[in-house]
C-alpha positions as CSV (number, residue, x, y, z in Angstrom):
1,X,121.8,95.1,63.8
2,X,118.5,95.2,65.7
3,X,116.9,98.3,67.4
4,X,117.2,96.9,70.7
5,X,121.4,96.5,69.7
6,X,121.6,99.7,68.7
7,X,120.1,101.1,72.3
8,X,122.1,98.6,74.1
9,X,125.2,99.9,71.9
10,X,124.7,103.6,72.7
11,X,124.0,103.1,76.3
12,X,127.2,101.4,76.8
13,X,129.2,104.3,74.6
14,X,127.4,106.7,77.0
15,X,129.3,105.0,80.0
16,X,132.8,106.3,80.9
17,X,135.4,104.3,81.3
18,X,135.4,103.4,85.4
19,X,138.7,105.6,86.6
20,X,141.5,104.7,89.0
21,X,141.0,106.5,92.4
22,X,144.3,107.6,93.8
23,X,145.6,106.2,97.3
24,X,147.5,104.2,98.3
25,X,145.1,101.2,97.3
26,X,144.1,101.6,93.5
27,X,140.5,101.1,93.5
28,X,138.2,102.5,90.5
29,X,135.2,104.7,90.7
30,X,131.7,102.2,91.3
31,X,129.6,102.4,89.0
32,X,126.2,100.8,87.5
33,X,126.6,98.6,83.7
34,X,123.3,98.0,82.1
35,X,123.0,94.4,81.0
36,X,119.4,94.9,79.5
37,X,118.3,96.2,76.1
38,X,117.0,99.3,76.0
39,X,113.0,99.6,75.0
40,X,111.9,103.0,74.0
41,X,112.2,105.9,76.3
42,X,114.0,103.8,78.3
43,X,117.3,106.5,78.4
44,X,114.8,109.0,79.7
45,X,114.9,107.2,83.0
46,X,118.7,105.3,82.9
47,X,120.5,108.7,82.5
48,X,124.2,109.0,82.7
49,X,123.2,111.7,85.7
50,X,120.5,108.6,87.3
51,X,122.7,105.7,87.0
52,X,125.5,107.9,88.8
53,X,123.4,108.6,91.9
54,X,122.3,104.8,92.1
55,X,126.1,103.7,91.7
56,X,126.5,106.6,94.6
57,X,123.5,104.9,96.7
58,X,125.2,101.2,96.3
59,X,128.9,102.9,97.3
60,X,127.3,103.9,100.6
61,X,124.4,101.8,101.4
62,X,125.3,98.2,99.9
63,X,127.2,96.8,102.5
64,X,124.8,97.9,105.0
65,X,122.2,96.0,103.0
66,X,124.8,93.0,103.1
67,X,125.0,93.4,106.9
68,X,121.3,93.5,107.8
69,X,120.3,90.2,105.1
70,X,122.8,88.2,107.1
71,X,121.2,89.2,110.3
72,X,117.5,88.1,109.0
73,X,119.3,84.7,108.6
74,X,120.3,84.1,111.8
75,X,117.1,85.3,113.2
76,X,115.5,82.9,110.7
77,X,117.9,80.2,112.8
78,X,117.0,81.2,116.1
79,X,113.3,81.1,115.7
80,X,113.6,77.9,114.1
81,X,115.5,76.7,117.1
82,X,112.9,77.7,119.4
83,X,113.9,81.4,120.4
84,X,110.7,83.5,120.0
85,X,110.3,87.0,118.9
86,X,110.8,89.8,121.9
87,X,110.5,93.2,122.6
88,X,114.6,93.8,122.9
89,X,115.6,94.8,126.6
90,X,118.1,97.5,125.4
91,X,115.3,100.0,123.0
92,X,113.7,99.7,126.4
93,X,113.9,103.7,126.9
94,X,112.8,104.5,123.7
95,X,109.7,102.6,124.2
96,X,109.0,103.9,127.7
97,X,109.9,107.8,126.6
98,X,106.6,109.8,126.1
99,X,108.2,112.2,124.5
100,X,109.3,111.8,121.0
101,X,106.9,112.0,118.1
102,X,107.5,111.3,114.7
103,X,107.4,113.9,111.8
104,X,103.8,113.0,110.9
105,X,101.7,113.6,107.4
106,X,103.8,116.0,104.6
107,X,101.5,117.6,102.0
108,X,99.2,115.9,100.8
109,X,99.1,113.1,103.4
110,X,97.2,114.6,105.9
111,X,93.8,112.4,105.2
112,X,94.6,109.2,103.9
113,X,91.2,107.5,104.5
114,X,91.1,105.4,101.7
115,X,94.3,104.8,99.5
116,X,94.0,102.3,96.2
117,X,96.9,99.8,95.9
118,X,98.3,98.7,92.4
119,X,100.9,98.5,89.6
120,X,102.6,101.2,87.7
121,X,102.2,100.2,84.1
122,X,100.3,102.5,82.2
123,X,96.8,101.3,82.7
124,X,96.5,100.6,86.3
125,X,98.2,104.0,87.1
126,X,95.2,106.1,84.8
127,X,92.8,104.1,86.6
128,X,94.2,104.5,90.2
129,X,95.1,108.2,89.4
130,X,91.3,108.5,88.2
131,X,90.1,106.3,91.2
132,X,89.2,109.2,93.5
133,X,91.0,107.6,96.1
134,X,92.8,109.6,98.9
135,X,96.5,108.1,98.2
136,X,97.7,105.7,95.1
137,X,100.3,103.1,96.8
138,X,102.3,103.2,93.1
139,X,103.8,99.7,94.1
140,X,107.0,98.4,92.6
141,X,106.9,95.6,95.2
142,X,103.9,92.5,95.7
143,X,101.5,93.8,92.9
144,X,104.8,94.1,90.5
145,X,106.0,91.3,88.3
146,X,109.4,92.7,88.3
147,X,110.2,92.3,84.6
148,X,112.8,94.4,83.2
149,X,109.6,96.1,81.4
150,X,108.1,96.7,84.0
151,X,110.5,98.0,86.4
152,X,111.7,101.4,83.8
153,X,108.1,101.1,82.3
154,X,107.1,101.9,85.6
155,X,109.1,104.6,86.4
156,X,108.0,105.9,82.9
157,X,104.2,105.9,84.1
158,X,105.0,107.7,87.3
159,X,107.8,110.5,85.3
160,X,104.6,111.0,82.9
161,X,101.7,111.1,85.6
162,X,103.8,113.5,87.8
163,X,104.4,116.0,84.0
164,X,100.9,115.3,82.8
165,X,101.2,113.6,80.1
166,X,100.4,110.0,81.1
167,X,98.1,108.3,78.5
168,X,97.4,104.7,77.1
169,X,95.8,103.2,74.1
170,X,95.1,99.8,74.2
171,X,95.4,97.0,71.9
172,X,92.0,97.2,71.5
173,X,92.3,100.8,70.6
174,X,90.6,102.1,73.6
175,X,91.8,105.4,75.0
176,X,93.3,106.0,78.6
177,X,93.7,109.8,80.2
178,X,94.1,111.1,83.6
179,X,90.5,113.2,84.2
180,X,90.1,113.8,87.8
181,X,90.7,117.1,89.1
182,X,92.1,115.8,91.8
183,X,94.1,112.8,91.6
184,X,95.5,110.8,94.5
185,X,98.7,111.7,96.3
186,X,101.5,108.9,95.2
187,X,103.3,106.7,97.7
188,X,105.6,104.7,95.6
189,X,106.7,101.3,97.2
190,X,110.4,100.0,96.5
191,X,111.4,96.3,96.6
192,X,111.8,94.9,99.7
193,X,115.8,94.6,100.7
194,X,116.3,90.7,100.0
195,X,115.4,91.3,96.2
196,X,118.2,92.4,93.2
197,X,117.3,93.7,90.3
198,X,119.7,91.2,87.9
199,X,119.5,93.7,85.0
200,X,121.7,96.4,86.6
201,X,125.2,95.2,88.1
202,X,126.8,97.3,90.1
203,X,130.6,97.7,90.3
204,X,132.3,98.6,93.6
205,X,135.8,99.8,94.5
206,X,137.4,97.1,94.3
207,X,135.7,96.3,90.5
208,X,133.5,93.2,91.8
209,X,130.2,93.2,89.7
210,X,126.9,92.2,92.3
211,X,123.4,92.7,91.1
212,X,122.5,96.1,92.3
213,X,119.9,96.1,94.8
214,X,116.2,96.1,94.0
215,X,115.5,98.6,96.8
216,X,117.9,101.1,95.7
217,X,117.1,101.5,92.0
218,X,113.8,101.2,93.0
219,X,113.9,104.1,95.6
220,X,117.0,106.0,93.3
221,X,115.1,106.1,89.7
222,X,112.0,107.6,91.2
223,X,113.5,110.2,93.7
224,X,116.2,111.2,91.1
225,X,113.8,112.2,88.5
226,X,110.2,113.3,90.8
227,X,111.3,114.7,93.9
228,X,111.7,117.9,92.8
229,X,108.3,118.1,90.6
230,X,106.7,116.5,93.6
231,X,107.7,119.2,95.6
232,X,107.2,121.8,93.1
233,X,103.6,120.6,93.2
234,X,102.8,120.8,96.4
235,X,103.4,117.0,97.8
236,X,106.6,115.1,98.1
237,X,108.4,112.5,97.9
238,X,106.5,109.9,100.0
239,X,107.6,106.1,100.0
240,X,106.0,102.4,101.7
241,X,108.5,100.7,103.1
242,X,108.3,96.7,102.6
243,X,109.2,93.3,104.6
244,X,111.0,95.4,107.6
245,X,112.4,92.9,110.3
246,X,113.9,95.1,112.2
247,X,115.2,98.8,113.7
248,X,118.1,99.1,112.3
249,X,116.7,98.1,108.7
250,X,114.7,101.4,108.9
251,X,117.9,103.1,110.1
252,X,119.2,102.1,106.8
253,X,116.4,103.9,105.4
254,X,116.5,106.9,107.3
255,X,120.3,106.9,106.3
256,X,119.3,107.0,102.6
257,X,116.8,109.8,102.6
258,X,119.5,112.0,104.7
259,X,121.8,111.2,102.0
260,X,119.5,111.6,98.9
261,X,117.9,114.7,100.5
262,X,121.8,116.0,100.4
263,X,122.6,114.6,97.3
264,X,119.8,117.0,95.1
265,X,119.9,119.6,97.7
266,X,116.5,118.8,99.1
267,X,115.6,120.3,102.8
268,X,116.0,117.1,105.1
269,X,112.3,116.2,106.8
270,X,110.9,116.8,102.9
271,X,110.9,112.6,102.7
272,X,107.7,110.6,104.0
273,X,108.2,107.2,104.9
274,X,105.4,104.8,106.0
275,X,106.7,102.0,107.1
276,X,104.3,97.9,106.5
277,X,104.6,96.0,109.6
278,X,104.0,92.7,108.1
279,X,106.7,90.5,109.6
280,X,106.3,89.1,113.4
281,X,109.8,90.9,113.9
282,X,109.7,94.0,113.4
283,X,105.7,94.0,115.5
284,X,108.0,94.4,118.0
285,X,110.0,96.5,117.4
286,X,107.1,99.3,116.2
287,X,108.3,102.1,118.4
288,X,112.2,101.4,117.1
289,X,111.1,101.4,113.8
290,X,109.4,104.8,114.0
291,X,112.4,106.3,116.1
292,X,114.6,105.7,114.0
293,X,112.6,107.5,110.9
294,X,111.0,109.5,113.2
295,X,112.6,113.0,110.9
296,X,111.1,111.1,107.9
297,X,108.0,109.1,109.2
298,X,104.5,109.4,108.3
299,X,103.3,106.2,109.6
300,X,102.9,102.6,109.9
301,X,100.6,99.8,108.1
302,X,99.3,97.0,108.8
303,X,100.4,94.4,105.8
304,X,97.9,91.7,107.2
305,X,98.8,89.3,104.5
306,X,102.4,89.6,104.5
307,X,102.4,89.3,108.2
308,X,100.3,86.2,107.9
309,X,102.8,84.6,106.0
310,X,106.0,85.8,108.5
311,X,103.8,83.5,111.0
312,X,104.1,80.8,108.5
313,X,107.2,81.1,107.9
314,X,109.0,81.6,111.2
315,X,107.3,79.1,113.2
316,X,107.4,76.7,110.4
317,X,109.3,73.9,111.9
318,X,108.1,74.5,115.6
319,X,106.1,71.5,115.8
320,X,101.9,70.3,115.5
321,X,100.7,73.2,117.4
322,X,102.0,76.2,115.7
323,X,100.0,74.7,112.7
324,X,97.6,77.6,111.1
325,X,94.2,76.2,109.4
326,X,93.0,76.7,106.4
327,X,94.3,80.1,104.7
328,X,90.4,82.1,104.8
329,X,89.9,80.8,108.3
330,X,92.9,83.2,109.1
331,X,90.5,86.4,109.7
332,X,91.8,89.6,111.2
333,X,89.2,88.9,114.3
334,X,92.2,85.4,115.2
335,X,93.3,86.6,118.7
336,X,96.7,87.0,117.6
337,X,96.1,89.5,114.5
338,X,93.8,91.2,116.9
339,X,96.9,92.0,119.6
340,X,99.2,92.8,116.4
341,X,96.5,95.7,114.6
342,X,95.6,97.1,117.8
343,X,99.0,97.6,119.2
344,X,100.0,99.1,115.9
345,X,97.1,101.6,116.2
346,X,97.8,102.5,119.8
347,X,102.1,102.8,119.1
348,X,101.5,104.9,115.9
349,X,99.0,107.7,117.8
350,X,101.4,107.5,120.4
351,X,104.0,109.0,118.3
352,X,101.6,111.1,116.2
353,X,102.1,108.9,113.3
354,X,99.0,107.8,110.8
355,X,97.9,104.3,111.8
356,X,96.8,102.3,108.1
357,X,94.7,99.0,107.3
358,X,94.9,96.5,105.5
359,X,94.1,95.0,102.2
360,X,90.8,93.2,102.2
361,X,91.1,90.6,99.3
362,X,87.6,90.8,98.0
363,X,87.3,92.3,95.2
364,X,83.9,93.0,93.2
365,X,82.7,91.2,89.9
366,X,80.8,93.6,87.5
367,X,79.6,90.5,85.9
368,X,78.3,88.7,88.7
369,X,75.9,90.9,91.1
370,X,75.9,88.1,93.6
371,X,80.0,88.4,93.9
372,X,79.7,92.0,94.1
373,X,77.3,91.9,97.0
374,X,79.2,89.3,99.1
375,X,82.5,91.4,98.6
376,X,81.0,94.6,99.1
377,X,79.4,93.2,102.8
378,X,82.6,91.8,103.6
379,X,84.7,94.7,103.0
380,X,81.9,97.0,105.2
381,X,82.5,94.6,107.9
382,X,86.7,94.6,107.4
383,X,86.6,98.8,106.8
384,X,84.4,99.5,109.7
385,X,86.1,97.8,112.2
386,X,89.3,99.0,111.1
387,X,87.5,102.9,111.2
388,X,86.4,101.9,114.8
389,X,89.3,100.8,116.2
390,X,91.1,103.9,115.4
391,X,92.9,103.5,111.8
392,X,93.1,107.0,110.2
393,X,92.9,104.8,106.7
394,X,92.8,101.9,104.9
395,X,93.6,100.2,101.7
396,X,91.4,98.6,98.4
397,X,92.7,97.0,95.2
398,X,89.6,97.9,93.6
399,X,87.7,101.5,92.7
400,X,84.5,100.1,92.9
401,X,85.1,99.4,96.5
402,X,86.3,103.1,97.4
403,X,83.0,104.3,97.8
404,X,82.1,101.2,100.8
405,X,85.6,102.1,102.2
406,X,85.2,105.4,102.7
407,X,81.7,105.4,103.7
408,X,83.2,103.9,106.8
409,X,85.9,106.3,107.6
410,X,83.3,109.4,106.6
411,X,81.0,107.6,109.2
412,X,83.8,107.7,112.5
413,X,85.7,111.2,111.0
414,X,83.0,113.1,109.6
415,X,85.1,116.6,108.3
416,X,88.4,115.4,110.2
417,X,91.2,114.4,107.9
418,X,92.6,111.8,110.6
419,X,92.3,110.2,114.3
420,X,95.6,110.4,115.2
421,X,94.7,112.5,118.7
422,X,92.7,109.5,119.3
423,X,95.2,107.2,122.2
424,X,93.9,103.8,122.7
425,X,95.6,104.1,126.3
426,X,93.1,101.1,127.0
427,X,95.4,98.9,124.4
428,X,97.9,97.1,126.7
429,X,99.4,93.9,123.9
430,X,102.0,91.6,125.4
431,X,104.4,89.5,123.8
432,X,102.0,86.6,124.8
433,X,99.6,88.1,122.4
434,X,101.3,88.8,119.8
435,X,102.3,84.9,119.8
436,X,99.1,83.7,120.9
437,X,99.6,81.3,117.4
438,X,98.5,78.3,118.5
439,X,94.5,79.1,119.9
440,X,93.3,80.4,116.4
441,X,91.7,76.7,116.1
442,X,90.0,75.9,113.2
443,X,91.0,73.1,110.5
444,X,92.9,72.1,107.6
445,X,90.5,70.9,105.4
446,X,90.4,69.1,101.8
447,X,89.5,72.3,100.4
448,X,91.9,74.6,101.6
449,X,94.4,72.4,100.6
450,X,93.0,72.5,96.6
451,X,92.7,76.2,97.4
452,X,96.1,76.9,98.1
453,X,97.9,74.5,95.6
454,X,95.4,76.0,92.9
455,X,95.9,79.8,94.1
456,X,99.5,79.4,93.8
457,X,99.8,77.8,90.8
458,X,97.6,80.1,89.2
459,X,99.6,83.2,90.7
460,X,102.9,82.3,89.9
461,X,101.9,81.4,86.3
462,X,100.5,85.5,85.7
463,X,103.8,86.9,87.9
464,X,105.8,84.6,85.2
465,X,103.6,86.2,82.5
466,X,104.8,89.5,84.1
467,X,101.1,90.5,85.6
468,X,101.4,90.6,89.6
469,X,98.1,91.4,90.5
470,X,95.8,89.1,89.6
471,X,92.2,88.2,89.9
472,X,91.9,84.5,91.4
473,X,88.0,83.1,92.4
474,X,87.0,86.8,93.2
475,X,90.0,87.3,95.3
476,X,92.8,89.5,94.2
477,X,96.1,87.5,94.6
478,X,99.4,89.3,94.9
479,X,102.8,88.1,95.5
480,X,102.0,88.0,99.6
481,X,98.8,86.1,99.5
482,X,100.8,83.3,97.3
483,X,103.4,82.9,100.1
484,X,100.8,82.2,102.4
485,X,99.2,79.5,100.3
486,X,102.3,78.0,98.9
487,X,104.1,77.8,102.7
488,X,100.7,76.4,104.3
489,X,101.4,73.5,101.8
490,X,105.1,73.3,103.2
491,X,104.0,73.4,106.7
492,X,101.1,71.1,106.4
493,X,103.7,68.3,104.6
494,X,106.3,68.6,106.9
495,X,103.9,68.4,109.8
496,X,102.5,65.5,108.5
497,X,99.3,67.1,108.9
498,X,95.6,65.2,108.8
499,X,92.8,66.9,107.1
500,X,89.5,67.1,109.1
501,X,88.2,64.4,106.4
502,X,90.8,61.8,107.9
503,X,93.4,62.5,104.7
504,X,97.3,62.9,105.5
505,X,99.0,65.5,103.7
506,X,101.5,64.3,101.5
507,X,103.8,64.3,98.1
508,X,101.4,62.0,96.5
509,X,98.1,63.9,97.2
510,X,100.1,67.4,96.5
511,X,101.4,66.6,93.4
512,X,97.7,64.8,92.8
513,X,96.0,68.2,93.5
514,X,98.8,70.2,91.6
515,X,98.4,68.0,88.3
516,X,94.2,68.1,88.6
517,X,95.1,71.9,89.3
518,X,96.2,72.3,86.0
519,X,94.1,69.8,83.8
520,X,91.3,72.3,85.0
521,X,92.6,75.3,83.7
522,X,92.4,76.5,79.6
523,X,96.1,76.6,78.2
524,X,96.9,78.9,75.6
525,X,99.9,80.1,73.6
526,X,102.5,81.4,75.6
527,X,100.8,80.4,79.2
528,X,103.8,79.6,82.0
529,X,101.7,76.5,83.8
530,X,104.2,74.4,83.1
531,X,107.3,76.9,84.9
532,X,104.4,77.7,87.5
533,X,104.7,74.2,88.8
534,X,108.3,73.9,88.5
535,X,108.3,76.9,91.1
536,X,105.9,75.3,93.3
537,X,107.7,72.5,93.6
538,X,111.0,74.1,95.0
539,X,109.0,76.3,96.9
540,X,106.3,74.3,98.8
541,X,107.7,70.5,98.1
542,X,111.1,70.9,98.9
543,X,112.9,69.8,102.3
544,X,114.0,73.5,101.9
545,X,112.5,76.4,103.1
546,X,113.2,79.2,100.2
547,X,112.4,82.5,102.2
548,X,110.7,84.1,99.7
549,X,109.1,82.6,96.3
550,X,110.0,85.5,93.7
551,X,113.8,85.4,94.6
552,X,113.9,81.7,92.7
553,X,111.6,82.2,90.7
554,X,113.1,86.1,89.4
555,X,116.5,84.4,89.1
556,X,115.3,81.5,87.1
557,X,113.0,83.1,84.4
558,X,112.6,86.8,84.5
């Protein structure tokens, strides 16, 4: 019997055997079955005590989950059918009363100038810990291939960081230790609510086995074992919430720090939830969103990428004009992602809630000064306008770009921690605006469509390889920024788009591009090129629209 038998033996003698509930209906106790083997340590995080409280988060929470994915379909429907996004006539009075406010930065969050974005394997978390960064987004979500490894390794990274005794030794033999005195406070991102994580099933009532929820286990792991040693030292137990499309996803949310808070006999208000407002839906419902976390709330941010690629996708079939150009011609200056960041700074100060940029995607080259210097000026340019318009912080995927970021925000803040006080009364955004798709101009051009087949190909192949950060031509590529290349392709095909060189976009020339794509790259043992382009092709070539990339691709070979 192997090692990894053996764990997977003993976990399953650990489990009780579910129990009848009495009633008048005989139902059995839920509960979560591991269907994984075991790696080492692994029981430190799945604990008899931890998988109860997720099984107790699925009992409550699941259905609601259920609910709300259904409703994302149909709005899916209605925009396809021609029924635009709109600021919804009955939150009217929330929107137009002055005098709510959110609960605003918990320990540790009060100056969040400059927080470093990345995965939670043992590397990247030193690094980020070391970065000297204001806030580490620990991120389970778009920078996480969510392996089975990496899902409990992670939470093993972030139960070590938060005991201090996080340390890694690479293959190479080279030694990794937390050394700043100060390290970064953590705000873990969950999965978004439309992903499962297939290696936990959850059994309800009734004894039906689902996948348990991404989001939950997630969330549940890291609060069941760290929010009381957050707390304990000084900080808390903060969380980015993902892919929101509406109010009454955040109310789930709220609902589940109420309950956790309960559960482990935490004071309610100790949760701090920024909220990512990266899908067309829920920019308008911004004020809703923070309402109904407004006990919890810290802030909102603006996931430009992410959001980029909700425009893809809901206006998708909506005809020739609602075509976007070529992905980099997409700048945060467009009218329309103008009208979405500053109505997010002006609703968040509003409230008293911390307004956060984006990710710029440059990223330096220590190799290359030239690359350095062009990423450096472009992320000045991105960081100071963000610092001018009013963000109280922004986000990098690199350390060596830390220093440029917050030269910015030191320049417009000086000793204050935030500009929160600071209401852009002068920012007045209509629904106009904020759909204000079709005058971004620019082209589709032979390039950008080599771009974006290459990009995705490439990304897919390293999320495959279970890396979901990757460096792509001096860019870094997450899961987000490979939606928006691989549904461009989709859009420009079923458009039957013309490229400003006189080419049509079709099958032929994609799967040309996609196989000269490939022949370019090195192959080596154990590379995922050849799953990579099975992806792509159900995800960009397909008459179907698949919502989101990583659910196929996660069911299929993760």
């Amino acid at each position: 019997m192997t090692l990894e038998r053996e764990r997977t033996d003993a976990a399953s003698a650990r489990r009780p055997e579910p129990k009848r509930a009495t009633g008048s209906f005989q139902t059995v106790e839920p509960r979560i079955e591991i269907t994984a083997p075991l790696g080492e340590r692994y029981d430190q995080i799945l604990t008899p005590e931890a998988l109860q409280f997720l099984a107790e988060l699925h009992d409550r929470f699941a259905g609601t989950r259920h609910e709300l994915l259904a409703v994302r379909l149909q709005t899916r429907v209605d925009a396809a059918n021609g029924r635009d996004p709109k600021f919804l006539p009955e939150t009217e009075s929330i929107r137009n009363n002055a005098g709510w406010r959110v609960a605003g930065a918990g320990p540790g969050l009060e100056d969040r100038r400059v927080e470093i974005t990345g995965p939670t394997d043992r590397k990247m978390a030193i690094n980020a810990l070391n970065s000297g960064a204001k806030v580490w987004l620990a991120d389970h979500e778009d920078a996480t291939s969510p392996t089975w490894a990496n899902v409990i390794e992670g939470q093993l990274s972030l139960f070590d960081a938060l005991r201090g005794r996080l340390e890694y030794t690479s293959p190479e033999g080279k030694q990794y230790r937390v050394t700043a005195e100060q390290t970064p406070t953590i705000v873990m991102r969950p999965r978004g609510w439309h992903l499962v994580e297939k290696h936990l099933k959850f059994h309800d009532r009734a004894g039906r086995a689902m996948h348990a929820s991404g989001s939950l286990v997630d969330f549940g792991l890291y609060f069941f074992h760290n929010a009381q040693a957050l707390i304990a030292a000084g900080r808390g137990p903060y969380f980015y919430l993902p892919k929101l499309e509406s109010h009454r996803e955040a109310k789930l949310w709220n609902d589940i720090f109420v309950y956790a808070q309960n559960r482990l006999g935490i004071p309610q208000g100790t949760v701090r939830a920024t909220v990512l407002i990266e899908t067309i839906q829920a920019a308008f419902q911004m004020d809703e969103i923070l309402y109904e976390l407004r006990d919890h709330c810290a802030g909102l941010n603006a996931g430009r990428w992410d959001y980029i690629f909700s425009i893809v996708k809901t206006f998708r079939s909506r005809g020739r004009r609602w075509v976007l150009p070529d992905r980099k011609a997409i700048t945060m200056t467009v009218p329309f992602m103008r009208a979405y960041t500053e109505l997010l700074v002006a609703t968040c100060h509003k409230r008293g809630a911390h307004a956060i940029g984006g990710m710029s995607a440059f990223i330096p080259n220590r190799r290359d000064p030239e690359v350095t210097e062009r990423a450096l000026a472009a992320v000045t340019a991105d960081k100071r306008r963000e610092a001018g318009d009013g963000f109280d912080g922004t986000w990098v995927a690199h350390p060596d770009l830390i220093p440029t970021a917050r030269a910015e925000f030191d320049a417009v803040l000086g000793d204050r921690p935030n500009q929160v006080d600071r209401l852009r009364d002068d920012v007045h955004v209509t629904a106009a605006e904020l759909l204000d798709i079709p005058s971004i101009g620019g082209a589709v051009t032979e390039g950008g469509v080599r771009d974006n087949v290459s990009i995705a190909i490439r990304y897919i192949e390293s999320w495959l390889r279970g890396t979901g950060a990757a460096a792509i031509d001096n860019l870094m590529e997450d899961a987000a920024t490979a939606e928006i290349s691989r549904s461009q392709i989709w859009q420009w095909l079923n458009e039957n788009t013309v490229t400003a060189e006189g080419t049509r976009i079709d099958q032929t020339s994609i799967v040309r591009l996609m196989a000269e794509a490939v022949a370019a790259l090195p192959r080596f043992e154990g590379d995922r090129f050849d799953d990579a382009i099975s992806v792509f092709r159900s995800v960009a070539l397909e008459p179907e629209f698949p919502t989101f990339l990583t659910v196929g691709a996660y069911a299929r070979f993760l």
